[in-house]
C-alpha positions as CSV (number, residue, x, y, z in Angstrom):
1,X,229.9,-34.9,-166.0
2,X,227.5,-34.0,-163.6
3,X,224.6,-36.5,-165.2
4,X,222.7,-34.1,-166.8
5,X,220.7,-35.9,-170.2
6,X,221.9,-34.2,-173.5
7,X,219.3,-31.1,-174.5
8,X,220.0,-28.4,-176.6
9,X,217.9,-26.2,-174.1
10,X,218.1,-27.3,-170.8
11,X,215.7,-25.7,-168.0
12,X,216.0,-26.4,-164.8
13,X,214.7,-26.8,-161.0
14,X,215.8,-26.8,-158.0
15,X,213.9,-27.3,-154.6
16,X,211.5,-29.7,-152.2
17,X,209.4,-31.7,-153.7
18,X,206.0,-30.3,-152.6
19,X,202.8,-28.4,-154.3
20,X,203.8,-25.3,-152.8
21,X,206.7,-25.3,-155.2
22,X,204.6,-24.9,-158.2
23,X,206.6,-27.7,-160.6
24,X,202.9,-28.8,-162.0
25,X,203.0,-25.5,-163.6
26,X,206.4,-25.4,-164.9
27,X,206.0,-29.0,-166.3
28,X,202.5,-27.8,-167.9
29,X,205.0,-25.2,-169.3
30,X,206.7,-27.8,-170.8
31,X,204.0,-29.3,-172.7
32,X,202.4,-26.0,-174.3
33,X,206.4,-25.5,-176.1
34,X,206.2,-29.3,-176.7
35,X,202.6,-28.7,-178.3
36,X,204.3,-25.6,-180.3
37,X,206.8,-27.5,-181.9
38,X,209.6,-26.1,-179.2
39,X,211.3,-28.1,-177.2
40,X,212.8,-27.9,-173.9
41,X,214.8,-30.6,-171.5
42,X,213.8,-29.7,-167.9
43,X,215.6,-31.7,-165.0
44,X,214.1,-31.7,-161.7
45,X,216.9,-31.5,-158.9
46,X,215.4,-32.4,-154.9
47,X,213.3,-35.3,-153.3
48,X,213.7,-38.9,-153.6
49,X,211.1,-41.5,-155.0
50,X,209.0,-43.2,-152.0
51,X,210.3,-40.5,-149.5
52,X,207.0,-39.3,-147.6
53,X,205.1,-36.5,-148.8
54,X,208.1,-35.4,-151.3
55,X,207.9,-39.2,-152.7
56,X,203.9,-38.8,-153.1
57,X,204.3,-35.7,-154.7
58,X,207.3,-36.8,-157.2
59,X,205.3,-39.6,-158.2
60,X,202.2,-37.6,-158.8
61,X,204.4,-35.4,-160.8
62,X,206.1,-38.6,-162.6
63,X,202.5,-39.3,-163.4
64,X,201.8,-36.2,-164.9
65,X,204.8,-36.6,-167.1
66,X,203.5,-39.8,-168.3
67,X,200.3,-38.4,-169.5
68,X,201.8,-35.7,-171.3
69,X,203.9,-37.4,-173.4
70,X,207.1,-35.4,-171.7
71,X,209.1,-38.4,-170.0
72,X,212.1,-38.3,-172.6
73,X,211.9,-34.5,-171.6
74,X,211.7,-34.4,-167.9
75,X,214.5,-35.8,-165.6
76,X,213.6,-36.2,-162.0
77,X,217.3,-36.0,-160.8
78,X,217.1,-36.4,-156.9
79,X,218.9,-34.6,-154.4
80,X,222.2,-33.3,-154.6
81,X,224.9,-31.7,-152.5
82,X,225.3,-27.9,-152.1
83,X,228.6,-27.5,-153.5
84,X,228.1,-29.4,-156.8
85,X,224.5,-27.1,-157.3
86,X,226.8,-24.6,-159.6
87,X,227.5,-26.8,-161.7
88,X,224.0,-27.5,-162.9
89,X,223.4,-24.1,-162.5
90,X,226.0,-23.0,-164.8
91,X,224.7,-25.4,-167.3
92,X,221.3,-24.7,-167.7
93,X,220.1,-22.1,-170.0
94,X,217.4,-21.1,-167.3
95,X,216.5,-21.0,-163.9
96,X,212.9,-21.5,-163.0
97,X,211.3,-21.1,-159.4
98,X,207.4,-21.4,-159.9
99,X,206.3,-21.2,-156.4
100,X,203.6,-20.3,-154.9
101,X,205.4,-18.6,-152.2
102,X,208.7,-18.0,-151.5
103,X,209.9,-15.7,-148.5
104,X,213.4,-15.3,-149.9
105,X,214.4,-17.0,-153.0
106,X,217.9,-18.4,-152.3
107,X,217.5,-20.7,-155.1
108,X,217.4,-17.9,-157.5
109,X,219.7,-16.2,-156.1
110,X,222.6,-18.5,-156.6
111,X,221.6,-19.1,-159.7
112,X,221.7,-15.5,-160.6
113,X,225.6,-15.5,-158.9
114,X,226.2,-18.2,-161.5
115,X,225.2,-15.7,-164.7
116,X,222.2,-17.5,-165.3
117,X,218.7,-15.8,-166.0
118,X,215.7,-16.7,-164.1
119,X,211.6,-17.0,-164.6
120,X,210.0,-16.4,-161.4
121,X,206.6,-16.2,-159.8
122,X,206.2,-12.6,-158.3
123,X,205.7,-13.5,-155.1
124,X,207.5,-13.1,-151.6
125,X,211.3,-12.2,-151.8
126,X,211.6,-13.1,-155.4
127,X,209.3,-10.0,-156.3
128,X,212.1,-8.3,-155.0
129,X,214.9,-10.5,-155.8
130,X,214.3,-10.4,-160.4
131,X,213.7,-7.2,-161.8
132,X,211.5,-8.0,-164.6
133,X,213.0,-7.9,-167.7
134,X,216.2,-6.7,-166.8
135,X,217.4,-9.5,-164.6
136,X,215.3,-12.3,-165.2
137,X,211.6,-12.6,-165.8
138,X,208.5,-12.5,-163.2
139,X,205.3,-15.0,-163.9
140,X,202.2,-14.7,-162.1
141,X,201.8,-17.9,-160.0
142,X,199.8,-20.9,-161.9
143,X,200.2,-19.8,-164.9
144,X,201.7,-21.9,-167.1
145,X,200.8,-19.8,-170.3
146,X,203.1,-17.1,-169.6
147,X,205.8,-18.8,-168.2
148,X,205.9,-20.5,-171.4
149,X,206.1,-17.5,-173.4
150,X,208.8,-16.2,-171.2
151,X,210.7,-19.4,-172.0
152,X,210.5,-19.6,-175.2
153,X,211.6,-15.7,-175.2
154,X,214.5,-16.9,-173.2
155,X,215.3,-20.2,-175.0
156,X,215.2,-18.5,-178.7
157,X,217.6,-15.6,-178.7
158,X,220.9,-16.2,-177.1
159,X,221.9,-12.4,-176.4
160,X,218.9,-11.9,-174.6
161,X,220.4,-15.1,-172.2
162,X,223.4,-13.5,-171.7
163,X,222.2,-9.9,-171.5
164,X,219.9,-11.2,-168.3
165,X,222.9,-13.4,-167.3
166,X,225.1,-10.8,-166.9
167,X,222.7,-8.5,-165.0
168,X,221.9,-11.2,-162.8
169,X,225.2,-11.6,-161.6
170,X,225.4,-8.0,-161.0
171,X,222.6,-7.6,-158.7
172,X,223.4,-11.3,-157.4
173,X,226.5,-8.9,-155.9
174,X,224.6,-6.9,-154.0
175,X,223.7,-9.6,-151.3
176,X,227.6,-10.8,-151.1
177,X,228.4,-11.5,-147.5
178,X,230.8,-8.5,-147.0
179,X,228.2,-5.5,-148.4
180,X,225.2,-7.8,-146.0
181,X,228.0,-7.8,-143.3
182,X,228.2,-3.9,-143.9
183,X,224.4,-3.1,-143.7
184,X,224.2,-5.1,-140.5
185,X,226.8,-3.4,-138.8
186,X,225.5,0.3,-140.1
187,X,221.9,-0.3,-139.0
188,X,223.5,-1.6,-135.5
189,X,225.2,1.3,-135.3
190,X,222.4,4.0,-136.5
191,X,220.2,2.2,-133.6
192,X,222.5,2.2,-131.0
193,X,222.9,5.7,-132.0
194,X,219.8,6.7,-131.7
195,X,219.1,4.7,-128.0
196,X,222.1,6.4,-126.8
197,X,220.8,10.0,-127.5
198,X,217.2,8.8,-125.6
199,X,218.8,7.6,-123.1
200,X,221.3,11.1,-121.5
201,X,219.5,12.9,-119.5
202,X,218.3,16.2,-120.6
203,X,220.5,18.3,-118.2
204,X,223.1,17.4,-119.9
């Protein structure tokens, strides 16, 4: 049990608590399937209620929630530790990471490691990180239209889930430790290479 309400599409977030992150536009995602007769659990994992500028932003969020009708929809789950992350992971049915800028996009990544697709906006690493429509989706940021409509795509036709899935774990594999490791030491090695030949003298 890893306290997770009962959905039979579960989305899911992971990440600070802050408008950078871009949740507004995910939850507004929410709302337009709700408003289309879809609907779609989405819990919120990171922050804590009354905690600084994280609390004042989860509360403005909370708000939000309110007004859209979406509380018995949205679950604000609070932080929780690294190693039990793949277990939500693993049990959504997507990944979304909405930000307005990201320069890497671990959350996505480990996601992807656990076979499970993800929206993203097409910003920073993560415009490098999904492959659009082969590995997950890309969103422009703020707009909660088409994320929507890649959710729905998502949440309405399981072999598309698990065609994405898959492929996600497959490039998920390219950034293991041992093939990073590898490309660290070759690009050591090609420039120390290359000072060594600038650096003997000519008349030799």
């Amino acid at each position: 049990m890893i306290g997770i309400p009962p959905c039979e599409r579960l989305v899911l977030f992971v990440g600070r608590i802050e408008p950078l992150k871009g949740i507004d536009t995910l939850i507004q995602a929410i709302a337009i399937l709700r408003s289309r007769g879809f609907y779609v659990c989405l819990s919120v994992i990171g922050g804590e209620p009354g905690t600084g500028q994280q609390g004042s932003e989860m509360a403005r969020l909370q708000e939000m929630c309110q007004q859209a009708g979406l509380n018995d929809l949205v679950a604000f789950l609070g932080k929780k530790a690294q190693e039990t992350l793949p277990y939500y992971y693993s049990a959504a049915e997507v990944v979304v990471v909405p930000s307005h800028y990201e320069s890497f996009g671990m959350v996505a990544l480990e996601a992807m490691a656990c076979g499970t697709p993800v929206v993203a906006s097409q910003v920073g690493g993560l415009a490098y990180l999904i492959q659009d429509g082969i590995n997950g989706y890309s969103v422009p940021v703020d707009d909660p239209q088409l994320l929507a409509d890649r959710l729905m795509d998502l949440l309405s036709d399981q072999n598309l889930r698990e065609t994405l899935g898959r492929n996600a774990a497959q490039s998920a594999q390219e950034y293991a430790w041992p093939k990073i490791a590898e490309r660290v030491v070759k690009l050591y090695t090609e420039v120390l290479a290359g000072e060594s030949t600038r650096e003997t003298p000519s008349s030799l």
